[in-house]
N, C-alpha and C positions, 0 to 999 in steps of 0.2 A: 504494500500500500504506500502511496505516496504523499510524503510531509505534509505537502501543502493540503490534502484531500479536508484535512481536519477543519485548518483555516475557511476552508470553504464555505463551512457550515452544513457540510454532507451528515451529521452528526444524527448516529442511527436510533430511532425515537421506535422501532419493533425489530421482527427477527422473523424468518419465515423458516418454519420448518417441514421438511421432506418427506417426512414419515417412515413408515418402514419399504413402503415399495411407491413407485410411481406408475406403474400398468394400472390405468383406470378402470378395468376387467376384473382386477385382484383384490382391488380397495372393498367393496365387498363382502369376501372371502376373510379379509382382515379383519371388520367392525364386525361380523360374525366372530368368530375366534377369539378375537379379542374382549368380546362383551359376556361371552359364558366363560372365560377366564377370569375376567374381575367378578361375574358374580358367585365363580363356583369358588372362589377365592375369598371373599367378603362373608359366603354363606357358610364355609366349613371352618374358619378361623371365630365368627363370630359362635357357630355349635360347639367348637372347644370351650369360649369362654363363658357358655350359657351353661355347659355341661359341668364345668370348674366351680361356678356359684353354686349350682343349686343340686351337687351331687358331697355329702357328708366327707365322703372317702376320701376326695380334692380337694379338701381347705390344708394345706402345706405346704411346706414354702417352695417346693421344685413345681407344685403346680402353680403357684403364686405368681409366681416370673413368670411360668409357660403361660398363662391369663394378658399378661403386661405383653409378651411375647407376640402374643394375637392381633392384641389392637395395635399393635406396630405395622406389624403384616397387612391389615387393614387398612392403616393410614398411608404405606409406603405405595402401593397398585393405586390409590384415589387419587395421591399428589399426581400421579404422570396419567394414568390409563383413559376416566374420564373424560379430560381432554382431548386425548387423543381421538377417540371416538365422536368426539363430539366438533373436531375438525375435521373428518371425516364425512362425518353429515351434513353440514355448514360450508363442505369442499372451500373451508378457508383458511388457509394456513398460513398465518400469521398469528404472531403473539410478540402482544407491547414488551417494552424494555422490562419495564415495571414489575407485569406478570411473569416473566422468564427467571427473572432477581427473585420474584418469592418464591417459585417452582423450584431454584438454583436450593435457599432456601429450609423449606421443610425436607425436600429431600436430603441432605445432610447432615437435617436433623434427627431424623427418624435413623438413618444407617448408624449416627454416633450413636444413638439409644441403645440398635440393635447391639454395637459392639459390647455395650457393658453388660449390659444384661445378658448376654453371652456367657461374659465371662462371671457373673454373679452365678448362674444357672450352674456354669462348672465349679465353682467356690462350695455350691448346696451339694454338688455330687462329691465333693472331697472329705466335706464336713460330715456328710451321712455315713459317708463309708471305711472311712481314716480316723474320724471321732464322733463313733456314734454317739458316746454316753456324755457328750457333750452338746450335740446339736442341738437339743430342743432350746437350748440358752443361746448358743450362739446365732441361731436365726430364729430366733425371737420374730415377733410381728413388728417390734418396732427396728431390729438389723432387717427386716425384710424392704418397711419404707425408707428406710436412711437409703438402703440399695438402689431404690427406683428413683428417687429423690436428686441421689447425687449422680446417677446417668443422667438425666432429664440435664443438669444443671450444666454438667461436661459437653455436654451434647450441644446445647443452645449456645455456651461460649464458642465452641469453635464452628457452629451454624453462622453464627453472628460473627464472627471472626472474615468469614471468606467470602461475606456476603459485603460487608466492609468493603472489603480489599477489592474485590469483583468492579465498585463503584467506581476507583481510581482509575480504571484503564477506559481508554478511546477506544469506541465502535464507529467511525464514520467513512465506512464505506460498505465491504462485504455483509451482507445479514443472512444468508443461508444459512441454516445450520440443515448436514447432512443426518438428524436424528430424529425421534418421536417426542424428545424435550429434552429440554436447558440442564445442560449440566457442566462441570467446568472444564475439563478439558475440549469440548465442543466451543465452549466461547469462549479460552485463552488462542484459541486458530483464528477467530477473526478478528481479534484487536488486533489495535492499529498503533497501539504503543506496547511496550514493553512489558511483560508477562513475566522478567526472571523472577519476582520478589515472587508473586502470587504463586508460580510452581513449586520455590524453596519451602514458602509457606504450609505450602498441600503439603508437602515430603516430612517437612517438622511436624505438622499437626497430625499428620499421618501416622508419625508414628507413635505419638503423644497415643492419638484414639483409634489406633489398630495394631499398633507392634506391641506395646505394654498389655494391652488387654489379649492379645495371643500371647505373651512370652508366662501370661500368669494361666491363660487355661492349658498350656502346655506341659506348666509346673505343676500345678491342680492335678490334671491326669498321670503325670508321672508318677505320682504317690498314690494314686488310686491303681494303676497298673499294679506297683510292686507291692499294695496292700493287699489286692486280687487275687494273685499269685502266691500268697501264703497262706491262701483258706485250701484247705485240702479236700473239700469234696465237691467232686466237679460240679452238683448240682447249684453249687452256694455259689463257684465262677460264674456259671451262668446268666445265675442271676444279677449277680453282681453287674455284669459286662450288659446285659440286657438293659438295667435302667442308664448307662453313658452311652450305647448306639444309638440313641435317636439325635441325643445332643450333638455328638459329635460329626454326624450326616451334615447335620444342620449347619455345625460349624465349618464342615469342610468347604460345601456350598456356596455358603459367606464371603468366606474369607478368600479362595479361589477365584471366583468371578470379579470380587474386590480388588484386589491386587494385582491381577491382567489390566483391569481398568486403565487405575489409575497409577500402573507404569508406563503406561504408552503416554503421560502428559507430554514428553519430548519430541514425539514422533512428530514427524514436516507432516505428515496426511494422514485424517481417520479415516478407517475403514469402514466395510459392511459388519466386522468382524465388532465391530465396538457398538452395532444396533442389535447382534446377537445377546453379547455379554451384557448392553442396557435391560433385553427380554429378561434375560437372566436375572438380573438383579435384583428387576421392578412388577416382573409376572409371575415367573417360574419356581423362584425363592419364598414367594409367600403362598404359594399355592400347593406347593410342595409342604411344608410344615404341617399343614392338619394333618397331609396323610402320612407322613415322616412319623407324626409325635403319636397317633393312633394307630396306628396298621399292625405292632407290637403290644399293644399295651390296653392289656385286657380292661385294666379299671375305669380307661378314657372309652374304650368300646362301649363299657355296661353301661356307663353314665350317659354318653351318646343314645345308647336304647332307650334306657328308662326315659330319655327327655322326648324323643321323636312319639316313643309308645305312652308317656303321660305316666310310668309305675313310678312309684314313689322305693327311696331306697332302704331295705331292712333297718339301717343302720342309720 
């Protein structure tokens, strides 16, 4: 882009986004797909958490999170999907400065939430199992809200942080953005000034709110591993390994699709490959969860039943 473009007063007041395909045959094919995926996504995240309240056996603190968990999952597909569909139908694709900055956003916000409470969720899996006769004290109801409390707080600083910084850079020329919405390595490619601070930025705060909170569920499982591994009957392994593989799916997920992301901020050109890993992040991840944290887990099935079927629980 060149110097002068800014002086001009080219200075970009929306952003047009591409979507996922541009074959107007497909588009479609898309708002179908796309629209039973946000509701099959909204409706089985929100069944977890109907099924957490009002089933006895799930007031504790690992379903406590997985609750919190939900309505993340639920808020992360409404920030981006919604809209997308809904320029779809409207065949308008544009979206003001303004709206791209808050979309930029809650989403940042919601993925920092994810990361702690990730790593809270693995903290409840250590505690339970490395010290049980401890736990009922140490995740207390109120270490359960100090837990959520200071995610939220973590979260919204560095939301507010990049949302900040995002403000300082010039857009006054290119406004394409080649994706389904605003996120930042998509709009550090069309500014039109200097982007090093805002990438160094991602990379520090990055790992402030995903290297620290992996380096702690890594430690977390390390000691539940070799805690696992000294019960001697295979059935007690089991189970043991049964209640950390839904987490850990969960976290692989996460944290995989996370981390492809946002190391390609350097790259000269995004790809189609960076609209797959958006799917991933923003569809795929939270739709995936309900059936992740149920498909195993008998207690989350019963409760599922009795709520669809109306029985109320023995207990």
């Amino acid at each position: 882009m060149e110097p002068d473009s800014e002086a001009n007063g080219t200075a970009v007041t929306e952003f047009i986004l591409l979507g996922l395909v541009e074959t107007p045959e497909l588009l479609p094919v898309v708002f179908v797909v796309f629209l039973f995926a946000y509701m099959f996504t909204v409706g089985g995240n929100l069944s977890i958490l109907a099924a957490i309240l009002v089933e006895p056996k799930l007031h504790t603190p690992m379903y406590f999170l997985l609750g919190n968990l939900s309505v993340l999952d639920v808020g992360c597909i409404t920030v981006t999907v919604p809209a997308m569909l809904g320029r779809l139908v409207s065949h308008n694709r544009a979206i003001p400065y303004g709206a791209c900055l808050t979309q930029v956003f809650f989403f940042d916000l919601l993925v920092g939430v994810d990361c702690f409470l990730l790593t809270a969720m693995a903290y409840d899996r250590f505690l339970a199992i490395c010290r049980p006769l401890t736990y009922s004290t140490r995740m207390s109801q109120r270490v359960q809200l100090t837990l959520v409390v200071v995610s939220w707080a973590c979260a919204i600083s560095n939301a507010l942080t990049h949302t900040i910084a995002l403000t300082s850079l010039s857009f006054c020329g290119p406004n394409v953005i080649n994706h389904f919405y605003c996120d930042l390595p998509q709009l550090f490619q069309l500014s039109c000034s200097s982007t090093e601070f805002n990438e160094r930025l991602v990379f520090a705060l990055g790992f402030i709110m995903a290297g620290t909170p992996m380096a702690l569920i890594v430690t977390s499982y390390t000691h539940v591993a070799a805690a696992v591994l000294r019960i001697r009957s295979v059935g007690g392994r089991r189970k043991a390994f049964s209640t950390c593989g839904s987490h850990l799916t969960v976290v692989g997920l996460f944290y995989g699709s996370g981390i492809f992301n946002y190391m390609r901020l350097g790259s000269a050109k995004l790809s189609d490959k960076d609209k797959a890993v958006g799917i991933f992040n923003t569809v795929i991840n939270p739709m995936l969860n309900p059936i992740i944290y149920s498909l195993r887990n008998p207690h989350v099935q019963g409760a599922l039943w009795r709520l669809i079927t109306g029985k109320r629980s023995l207990i």
